[in-house]
VOPAVEX-930128 format. One record per residue (C-alpha): residue in three letters; z, x, y; residue number from 1. Coordinates in steps of 0.2 Angstrom, whole numbers. Each point is the difference from the previous one (the first is absolute). Example, Ala and Ser with C-alpha at 12.3 -4.5 7.8 and 13.67 -1.06 7.14 Angstrom:
! residues 2
<node residu="ALA" z="39" x="62" y="-22" num="1"/>
<node residu="SER" z="-3" x="6" y="17" num="2"/>
! end
This chain:
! residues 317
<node residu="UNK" z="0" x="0" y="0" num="1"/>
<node residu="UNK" z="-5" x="8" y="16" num="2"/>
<node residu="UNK" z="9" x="-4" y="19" num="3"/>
<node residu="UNK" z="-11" x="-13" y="3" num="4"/>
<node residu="UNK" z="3" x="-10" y="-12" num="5"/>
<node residu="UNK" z="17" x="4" y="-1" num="6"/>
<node residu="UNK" z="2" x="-9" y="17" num="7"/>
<node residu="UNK" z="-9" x="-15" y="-3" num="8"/>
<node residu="UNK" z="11" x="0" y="-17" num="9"/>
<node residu="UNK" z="8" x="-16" y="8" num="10"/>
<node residu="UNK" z="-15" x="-9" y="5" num="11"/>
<node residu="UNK" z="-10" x="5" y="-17" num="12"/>
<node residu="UNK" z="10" x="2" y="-15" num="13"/>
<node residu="UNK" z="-12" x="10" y="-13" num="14"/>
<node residu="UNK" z="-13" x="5" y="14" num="15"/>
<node residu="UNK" z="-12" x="-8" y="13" num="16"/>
<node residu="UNK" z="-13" x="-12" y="-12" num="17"/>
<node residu="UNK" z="-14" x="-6" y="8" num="18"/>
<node residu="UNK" z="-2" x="-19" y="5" num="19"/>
<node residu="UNK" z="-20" x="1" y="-3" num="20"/>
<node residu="UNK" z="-17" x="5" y="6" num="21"/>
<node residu="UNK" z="-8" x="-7" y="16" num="22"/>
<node residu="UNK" z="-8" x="16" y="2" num="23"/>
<node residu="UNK" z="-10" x="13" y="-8" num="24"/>
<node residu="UNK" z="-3" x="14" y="10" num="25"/>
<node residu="UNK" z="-12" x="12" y="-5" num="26"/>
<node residu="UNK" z="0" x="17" y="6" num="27"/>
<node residu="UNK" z="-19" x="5" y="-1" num="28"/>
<node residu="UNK" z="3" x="20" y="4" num="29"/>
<node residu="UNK" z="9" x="13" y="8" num="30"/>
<node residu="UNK" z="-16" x="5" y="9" num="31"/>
<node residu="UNK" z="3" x="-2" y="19" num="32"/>
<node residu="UNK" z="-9" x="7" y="15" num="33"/>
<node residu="UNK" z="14" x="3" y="11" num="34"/>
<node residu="UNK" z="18" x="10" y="-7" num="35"/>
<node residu="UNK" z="12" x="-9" y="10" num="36"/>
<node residu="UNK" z="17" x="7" y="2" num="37"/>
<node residu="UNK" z="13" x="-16" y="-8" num="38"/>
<node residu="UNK" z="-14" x="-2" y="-14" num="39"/>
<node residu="UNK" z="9" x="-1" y="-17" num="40"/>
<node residu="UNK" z="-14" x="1" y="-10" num="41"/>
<node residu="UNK" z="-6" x="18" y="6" num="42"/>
<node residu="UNK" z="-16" x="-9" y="2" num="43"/>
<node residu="UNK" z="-12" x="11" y="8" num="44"/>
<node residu="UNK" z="-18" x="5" y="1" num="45"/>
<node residu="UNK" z="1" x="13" y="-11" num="46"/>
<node residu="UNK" z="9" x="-13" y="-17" num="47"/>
<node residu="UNK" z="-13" x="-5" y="-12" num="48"/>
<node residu="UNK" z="8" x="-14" y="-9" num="49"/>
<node residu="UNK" z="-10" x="-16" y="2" num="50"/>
<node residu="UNK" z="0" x="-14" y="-10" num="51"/>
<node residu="UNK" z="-17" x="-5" y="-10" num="52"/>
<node residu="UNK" z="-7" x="-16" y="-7" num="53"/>
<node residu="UNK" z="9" x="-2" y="-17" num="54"/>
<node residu="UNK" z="16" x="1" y="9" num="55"/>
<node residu="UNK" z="-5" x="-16" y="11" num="56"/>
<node residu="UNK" z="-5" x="-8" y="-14" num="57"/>
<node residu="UNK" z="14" x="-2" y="-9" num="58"/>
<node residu="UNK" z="9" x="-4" y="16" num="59"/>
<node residu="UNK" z="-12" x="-13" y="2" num="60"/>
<node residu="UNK" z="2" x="-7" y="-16" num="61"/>
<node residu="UNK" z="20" x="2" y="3" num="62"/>
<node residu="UNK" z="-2" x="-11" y="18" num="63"/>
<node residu="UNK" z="-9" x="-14" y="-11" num="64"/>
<node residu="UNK" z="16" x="1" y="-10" num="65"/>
<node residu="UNK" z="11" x="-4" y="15" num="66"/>
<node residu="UNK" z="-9" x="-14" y="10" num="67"/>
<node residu="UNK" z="-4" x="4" y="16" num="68"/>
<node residu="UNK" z="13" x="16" y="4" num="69"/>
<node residu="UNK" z="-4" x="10" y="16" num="70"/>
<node residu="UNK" z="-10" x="15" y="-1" num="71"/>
<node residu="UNK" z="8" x="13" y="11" num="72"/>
<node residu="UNK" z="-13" x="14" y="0" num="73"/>
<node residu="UNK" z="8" x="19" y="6" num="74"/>
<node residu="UNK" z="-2" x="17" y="-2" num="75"/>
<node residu="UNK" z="-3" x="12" y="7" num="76"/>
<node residu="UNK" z="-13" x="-4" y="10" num="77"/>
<node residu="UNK" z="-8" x="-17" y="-12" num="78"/>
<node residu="UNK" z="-17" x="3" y="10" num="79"/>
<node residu="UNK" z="-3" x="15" y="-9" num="80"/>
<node residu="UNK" z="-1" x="-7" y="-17" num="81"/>
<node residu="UNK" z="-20" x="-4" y="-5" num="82"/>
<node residu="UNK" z="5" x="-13" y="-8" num="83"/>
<node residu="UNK" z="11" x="-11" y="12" num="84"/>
<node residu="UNK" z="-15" x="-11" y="5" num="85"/>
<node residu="UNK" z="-3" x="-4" y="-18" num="86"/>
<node residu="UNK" z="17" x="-3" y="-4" num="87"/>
<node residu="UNK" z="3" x="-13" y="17" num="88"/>
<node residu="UNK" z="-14" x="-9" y="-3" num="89"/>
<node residu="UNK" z="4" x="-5" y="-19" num="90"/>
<node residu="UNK" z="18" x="-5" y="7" num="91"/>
<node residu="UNK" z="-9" x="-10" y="14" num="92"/>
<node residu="UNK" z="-13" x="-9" y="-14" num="93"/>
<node residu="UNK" z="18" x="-3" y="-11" num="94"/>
<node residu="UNK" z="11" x="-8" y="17" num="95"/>
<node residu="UNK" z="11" x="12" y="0" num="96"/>
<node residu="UNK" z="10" x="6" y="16" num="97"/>
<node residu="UNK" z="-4" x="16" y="5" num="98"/>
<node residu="UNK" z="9" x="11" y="12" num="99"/>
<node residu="UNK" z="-4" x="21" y="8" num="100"/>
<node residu="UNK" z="10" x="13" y="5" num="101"/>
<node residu="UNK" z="-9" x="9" y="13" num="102"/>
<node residu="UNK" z="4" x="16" y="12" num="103"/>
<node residu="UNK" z="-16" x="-9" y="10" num="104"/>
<node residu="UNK" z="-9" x="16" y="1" num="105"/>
<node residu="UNK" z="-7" x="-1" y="-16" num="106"/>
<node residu="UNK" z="-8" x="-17" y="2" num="107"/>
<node residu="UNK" z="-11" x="7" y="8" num="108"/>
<node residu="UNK" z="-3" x="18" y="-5" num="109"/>
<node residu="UNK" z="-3" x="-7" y="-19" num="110"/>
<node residu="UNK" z="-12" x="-11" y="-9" num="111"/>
<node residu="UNK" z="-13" x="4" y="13" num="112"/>
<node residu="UNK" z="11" x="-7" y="13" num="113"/>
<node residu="UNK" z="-5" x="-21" y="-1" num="114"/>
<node residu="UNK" z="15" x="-2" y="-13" num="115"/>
<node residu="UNK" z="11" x="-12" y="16" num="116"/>
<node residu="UNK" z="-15" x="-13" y="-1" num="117"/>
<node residu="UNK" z="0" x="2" y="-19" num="118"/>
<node residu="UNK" z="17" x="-4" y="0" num="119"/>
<node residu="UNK" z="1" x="-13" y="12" num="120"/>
<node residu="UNK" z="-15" x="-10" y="-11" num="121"/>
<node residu="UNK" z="11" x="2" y="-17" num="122"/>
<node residu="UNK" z="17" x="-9" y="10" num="123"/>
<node residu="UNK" z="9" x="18" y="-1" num="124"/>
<node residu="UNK" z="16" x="0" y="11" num="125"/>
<node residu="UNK" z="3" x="17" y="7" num="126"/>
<node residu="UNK" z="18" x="10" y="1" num="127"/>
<node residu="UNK" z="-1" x="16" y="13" num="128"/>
<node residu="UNK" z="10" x="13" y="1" num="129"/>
<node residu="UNK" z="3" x="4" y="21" num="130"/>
<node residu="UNK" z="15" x="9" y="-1" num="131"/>
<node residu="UNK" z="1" x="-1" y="18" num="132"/>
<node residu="UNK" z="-7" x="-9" y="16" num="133"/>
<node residu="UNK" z="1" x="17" y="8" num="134"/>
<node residu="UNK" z="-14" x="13" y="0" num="135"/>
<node residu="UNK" z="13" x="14" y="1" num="136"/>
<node residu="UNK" z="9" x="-8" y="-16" num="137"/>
<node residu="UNK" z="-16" x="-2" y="-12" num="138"/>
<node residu="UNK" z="-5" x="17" y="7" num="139"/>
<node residu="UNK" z="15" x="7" y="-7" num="140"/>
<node residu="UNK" z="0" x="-9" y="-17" num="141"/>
<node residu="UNK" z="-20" x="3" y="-2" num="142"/>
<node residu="UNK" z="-6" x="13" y="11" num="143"/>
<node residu="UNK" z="-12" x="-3" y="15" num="144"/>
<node residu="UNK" z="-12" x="-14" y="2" num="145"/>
<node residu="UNK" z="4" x="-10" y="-12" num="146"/>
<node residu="UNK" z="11" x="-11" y="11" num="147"/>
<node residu="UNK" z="-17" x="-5" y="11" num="148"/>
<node residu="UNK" z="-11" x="0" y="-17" num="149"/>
<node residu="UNK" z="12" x="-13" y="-8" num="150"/>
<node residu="UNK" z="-1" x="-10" y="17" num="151"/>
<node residu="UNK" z="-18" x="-2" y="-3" num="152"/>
<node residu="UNK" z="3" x="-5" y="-17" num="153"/>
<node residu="UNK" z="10" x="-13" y="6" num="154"/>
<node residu="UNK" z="-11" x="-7" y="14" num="155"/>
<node residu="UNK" z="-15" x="-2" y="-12" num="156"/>
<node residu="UNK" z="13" x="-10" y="-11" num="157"/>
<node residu="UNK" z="4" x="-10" y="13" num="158"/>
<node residu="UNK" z="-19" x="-4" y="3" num="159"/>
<node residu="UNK" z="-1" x="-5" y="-17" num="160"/>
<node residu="UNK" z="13" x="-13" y="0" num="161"/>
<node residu="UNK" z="16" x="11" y="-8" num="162"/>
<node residu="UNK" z="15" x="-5" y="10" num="163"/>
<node residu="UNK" z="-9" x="-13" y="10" num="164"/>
<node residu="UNK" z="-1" x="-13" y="-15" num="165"/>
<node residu="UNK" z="13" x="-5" y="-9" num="166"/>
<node residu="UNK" z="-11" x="3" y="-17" num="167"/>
<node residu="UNK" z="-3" x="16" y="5" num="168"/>
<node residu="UNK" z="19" x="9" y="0" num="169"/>
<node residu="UNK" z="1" x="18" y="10" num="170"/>
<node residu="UNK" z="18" x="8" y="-4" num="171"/>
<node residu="UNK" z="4" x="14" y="6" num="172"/>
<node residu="UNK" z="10" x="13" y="-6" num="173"/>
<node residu="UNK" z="15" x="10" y="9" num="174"/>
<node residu="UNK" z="10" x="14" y="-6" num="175"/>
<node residu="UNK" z="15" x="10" y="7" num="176"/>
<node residu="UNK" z="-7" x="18" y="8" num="177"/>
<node residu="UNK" z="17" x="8" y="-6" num="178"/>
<node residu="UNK" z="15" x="0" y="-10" num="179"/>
<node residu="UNK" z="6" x="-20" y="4" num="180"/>
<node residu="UNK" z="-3" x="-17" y="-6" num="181"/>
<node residu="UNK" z="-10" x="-13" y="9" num="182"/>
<node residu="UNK" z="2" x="-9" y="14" num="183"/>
<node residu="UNK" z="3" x="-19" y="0" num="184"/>
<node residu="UNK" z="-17" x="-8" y="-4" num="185"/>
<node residu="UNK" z="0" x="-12" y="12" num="186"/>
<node residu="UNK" z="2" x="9" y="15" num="187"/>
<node residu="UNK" z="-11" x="13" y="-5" num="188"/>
<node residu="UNK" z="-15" x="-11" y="-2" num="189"/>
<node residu="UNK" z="1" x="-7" y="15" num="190"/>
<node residu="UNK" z="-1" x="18" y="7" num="191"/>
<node residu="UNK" z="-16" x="4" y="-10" num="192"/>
<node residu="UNK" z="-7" x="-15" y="6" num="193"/>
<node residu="UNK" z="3" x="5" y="18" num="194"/>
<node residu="UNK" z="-5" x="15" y="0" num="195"/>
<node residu="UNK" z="-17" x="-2" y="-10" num="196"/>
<node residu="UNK" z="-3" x="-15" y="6" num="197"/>
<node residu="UNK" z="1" x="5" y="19" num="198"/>
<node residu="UNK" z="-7" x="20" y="-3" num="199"/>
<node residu="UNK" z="-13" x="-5" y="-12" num="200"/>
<node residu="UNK" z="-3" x="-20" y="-3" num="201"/>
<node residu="UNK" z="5" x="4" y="-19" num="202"/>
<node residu="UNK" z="7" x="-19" y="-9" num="203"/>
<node residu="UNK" z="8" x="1" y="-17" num="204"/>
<node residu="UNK" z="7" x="-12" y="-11" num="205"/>
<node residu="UNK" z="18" x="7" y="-3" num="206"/>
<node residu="UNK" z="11" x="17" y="1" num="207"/>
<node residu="UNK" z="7" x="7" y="-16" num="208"/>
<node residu="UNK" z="13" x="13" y="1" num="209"/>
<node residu="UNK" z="1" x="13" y="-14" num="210"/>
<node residu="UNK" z="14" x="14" y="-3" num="211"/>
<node residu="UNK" z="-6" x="18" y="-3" num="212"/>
<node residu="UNK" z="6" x="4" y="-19" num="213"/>
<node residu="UNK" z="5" x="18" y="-3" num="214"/>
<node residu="UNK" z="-12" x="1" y="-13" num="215"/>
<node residu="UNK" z="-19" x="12" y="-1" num="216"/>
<node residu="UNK" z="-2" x="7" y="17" num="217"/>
<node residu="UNK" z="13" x="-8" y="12" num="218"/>
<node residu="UNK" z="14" x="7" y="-13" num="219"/>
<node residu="UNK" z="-9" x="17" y="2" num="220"/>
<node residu="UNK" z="2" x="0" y="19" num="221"/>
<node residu="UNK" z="18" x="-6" y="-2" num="222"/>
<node residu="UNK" z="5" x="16" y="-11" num="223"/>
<node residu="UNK" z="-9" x="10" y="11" num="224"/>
<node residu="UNK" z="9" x="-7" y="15" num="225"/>
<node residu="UNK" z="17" x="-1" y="-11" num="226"/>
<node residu="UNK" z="1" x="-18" y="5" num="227"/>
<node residu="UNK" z="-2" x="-8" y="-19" num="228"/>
<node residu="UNK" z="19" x="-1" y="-4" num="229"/>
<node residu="UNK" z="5" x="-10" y="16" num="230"/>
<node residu="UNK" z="-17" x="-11" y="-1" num="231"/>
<node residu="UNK" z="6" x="-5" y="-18" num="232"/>
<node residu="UNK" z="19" x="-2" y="7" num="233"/>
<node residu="UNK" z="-7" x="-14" y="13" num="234"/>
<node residu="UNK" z="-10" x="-9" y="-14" num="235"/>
<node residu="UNK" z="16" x="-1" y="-10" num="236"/>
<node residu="UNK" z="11" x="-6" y="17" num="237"/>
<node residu="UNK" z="-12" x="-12" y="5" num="238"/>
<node residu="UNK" z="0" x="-9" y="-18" num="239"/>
<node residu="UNK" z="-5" x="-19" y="2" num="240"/>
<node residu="UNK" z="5" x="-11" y="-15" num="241"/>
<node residu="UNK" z="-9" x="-13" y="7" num="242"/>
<node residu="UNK" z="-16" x="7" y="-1" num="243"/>
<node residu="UNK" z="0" x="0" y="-20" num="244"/>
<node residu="UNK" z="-9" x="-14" y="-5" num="245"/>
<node residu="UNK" z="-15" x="6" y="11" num="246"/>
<node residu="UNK" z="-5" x="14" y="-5" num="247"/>
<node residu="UNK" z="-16" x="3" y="-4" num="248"/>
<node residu="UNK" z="2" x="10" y="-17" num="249"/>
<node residu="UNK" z="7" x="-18" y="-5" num="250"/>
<node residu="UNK" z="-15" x="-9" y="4" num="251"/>
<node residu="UNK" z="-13" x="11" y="-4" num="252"/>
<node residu="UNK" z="-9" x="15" y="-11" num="253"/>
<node residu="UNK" z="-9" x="14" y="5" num="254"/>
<node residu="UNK" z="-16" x="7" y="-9" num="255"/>
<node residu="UNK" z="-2" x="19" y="1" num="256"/>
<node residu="UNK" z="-17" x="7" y="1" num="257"/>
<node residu="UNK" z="0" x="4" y="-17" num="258"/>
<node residu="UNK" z="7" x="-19" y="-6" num="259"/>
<node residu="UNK" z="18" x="5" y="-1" num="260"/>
<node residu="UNK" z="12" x="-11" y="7" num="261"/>
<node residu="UNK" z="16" x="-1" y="12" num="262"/>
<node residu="UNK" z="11" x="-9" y="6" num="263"/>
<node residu="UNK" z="-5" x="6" y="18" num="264"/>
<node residu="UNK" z="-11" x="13" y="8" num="265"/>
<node residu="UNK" z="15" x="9" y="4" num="266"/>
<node residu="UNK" z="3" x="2" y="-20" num="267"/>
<node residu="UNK" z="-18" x="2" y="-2" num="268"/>
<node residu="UNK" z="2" x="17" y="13" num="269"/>
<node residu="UNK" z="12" x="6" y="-9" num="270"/>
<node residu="UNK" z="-5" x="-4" y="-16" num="271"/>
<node residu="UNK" z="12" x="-10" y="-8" num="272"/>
<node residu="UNK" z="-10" x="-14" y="-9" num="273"/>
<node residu="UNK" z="9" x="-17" y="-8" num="274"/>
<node residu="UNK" z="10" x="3" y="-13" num="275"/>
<node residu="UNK" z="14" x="-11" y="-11" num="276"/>
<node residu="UNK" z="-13" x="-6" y="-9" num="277"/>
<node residu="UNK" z="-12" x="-6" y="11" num="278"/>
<node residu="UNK" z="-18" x="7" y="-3" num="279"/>
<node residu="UNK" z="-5" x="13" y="10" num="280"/>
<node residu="UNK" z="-17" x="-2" y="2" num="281"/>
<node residu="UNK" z="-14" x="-12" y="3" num="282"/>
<node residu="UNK" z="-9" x="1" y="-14" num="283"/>
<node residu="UNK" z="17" x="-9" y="-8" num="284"/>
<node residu="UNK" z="3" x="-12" y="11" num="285"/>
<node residu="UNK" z="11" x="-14" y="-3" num="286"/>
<node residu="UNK" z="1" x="-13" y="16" num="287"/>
<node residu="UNK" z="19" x="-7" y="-10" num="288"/>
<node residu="UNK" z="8" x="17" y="-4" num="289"/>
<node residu="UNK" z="-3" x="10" y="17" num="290"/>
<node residu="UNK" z="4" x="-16" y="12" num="291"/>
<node residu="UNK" z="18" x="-1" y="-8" num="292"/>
<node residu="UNK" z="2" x="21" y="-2" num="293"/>
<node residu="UNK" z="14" x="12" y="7" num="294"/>
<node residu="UNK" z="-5" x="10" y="16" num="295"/>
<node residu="UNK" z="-1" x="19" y="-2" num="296"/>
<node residu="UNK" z="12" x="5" y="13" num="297"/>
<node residu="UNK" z="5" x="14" y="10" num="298"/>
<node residu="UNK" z="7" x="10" y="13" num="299"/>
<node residu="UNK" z="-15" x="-7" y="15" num="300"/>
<node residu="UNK" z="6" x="-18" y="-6" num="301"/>
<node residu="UNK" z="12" x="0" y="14" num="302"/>
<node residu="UNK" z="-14" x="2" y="13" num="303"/>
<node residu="UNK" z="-7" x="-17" y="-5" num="304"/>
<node residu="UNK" z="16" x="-7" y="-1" num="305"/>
<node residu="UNK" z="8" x="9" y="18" num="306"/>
<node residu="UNK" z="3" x="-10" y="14" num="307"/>
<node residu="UNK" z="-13" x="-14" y="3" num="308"/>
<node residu="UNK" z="-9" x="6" y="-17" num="309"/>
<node residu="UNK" z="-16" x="7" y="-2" num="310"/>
<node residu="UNK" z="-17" x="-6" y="-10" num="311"/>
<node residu="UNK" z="-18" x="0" y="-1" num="312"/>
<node residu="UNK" z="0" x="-17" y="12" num="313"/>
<node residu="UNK" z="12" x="8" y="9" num="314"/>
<node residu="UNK" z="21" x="-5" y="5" num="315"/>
<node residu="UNK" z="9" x="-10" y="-11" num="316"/>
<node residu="UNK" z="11" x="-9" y="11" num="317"/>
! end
């Protein structure tokens, strides 16, 4: 039994279970064309894991399993798999929801850079990462230019109807420059939409606040900056009981580029595949066993679980 689960002893006798499956997220490659500094995947130009067709296959065939789950696409950067527009368009012919992960960027430096109309056409709803309204944050996260690119990226989606229809969501996507937890939500969207609605005539759908997890190449910069200790030690202060039945490994599985699966991306970083009897890839999957399993837990549990909680959608509370 590890600290985390030794905390939530109380609330989950015999360990965390999860309550279902509303979402399969499928995590296409670690292929990326930026190397962002909080990325825990280490996902960068230079990785050559991607995702290929038998892999979505049998993820196909597992969403025709479940109903109609949501298809929360990531990587990496998802663009840079050959086969994304393939794979979107069998879930658009079989009704299912699908959902992307962008950095913005590479919507339009990949699949010869008309993938934003594709995607509008086959009902995709776009998450992007912006981890900040201010050029001089992104700049420090990113490196220079990609703040002004990413604004033209979200201009064009703008033009095409993302934010501006309510069938066409535009999330984005905020994380912490440093070494604390998120701000409170609310008030923080209203300062995106200030400041890039007035700078740049930017609309968006909704603000989701993420926490930076010491994992991949944020927990490299916290050792060298001798900071990881005291990050943890906020995590486990801030722990938030309320926040348990919302946590995304309880409502979802990630599919790895080569078909293994995790209770999270996080998990899936760090390796640590599901486990206590639940089939650890797609190839075996079974809808009935995985949604009732026990959650893989750890250590970087506490930063989903720390103050307001932390998800894929963003805050728990």
């Amino acid at each position: 039994m590890n600290d985390f689960e030794r905390r939530i002893g109380t609330a989950a006798g015999g360990g965390m279970q999860a309550l279902g499956i509303a979402t399969i997220q499928v995590n296409v490659g670690f292929l990326c064309n930026q190397e962002c500094l909080h990325c825990h995947l280490n996902a960068s130009p230079q990785r050559s894991e991607i995702m290929d067709w038998t892999v979505m296959e049998l993820i196909l065939q597992a969403a025709r399993q479940m109903g109609h789950p949501l298809i929360d696409i990531t990587g990496g950067a998802p663009e840079l798999n050959p086969h994304l527009r393939r794979f979107v368009e069998v879930l658009h012919k079989d009704g299912l929801r699908i959902q992307l992960r962008t950095n913005l960027t590479a919507l339009v430096e990949a699949q010869g850079g008309n993938l934003p109309a594709f995607l509008r056409d086959h009902g995709v709803q776009i998450v992007a990462s912006l981890p900040c309204y201010s050029e001089e944050k992104v700049h420090s996260q990113r490196g220079p230019g990609i703040f002004e690119k990413s604004i033209e990226v979200l201009r064009l989606l703008n033009s095409l109807g993302y934010g501006v229809h309510s069938a066409l969501p535009l999330n984005l996507v905020y994380n912490p420059e440093g070494t604390s937890l998120p701000p409170e939500p609310q008030a923080l969207e209203v300062d995106y939409r200030r400041e890039l609605g007035a700078r740049h005539g930017i609309r968006f759908s909704h603000l989701l606040t993420l926490t930076n997890m010491p994992i991949g190449r944020f927990r490299a910069k916290l050792r060298r900056e001798g900071q990881e200790h005291e990050y943890v030690r906020l995590f486990q202060s801030s722990f938030n009981e309320q926040t348990m039945d919302r946590l995304m490994c309880r409502h979802q599985i990630s599919v790895a580029w080569d078909g293994r699966l995790f209770d999270c991306d996080f998990n899936l970083a760090l390796g640590q595949t599901v486990n206590h009897g639940a089939p650890g890839h797609i190839r075996n999957f079974n809808a009935q066993a995985l949604a009732r399993r026990r959650i893989v837990t750890g250590l970087h549990c506490f930063g989903c679980t720390a103050g307001s909680g932390s998800s894929c959608e963003g805050a728990l509370m």
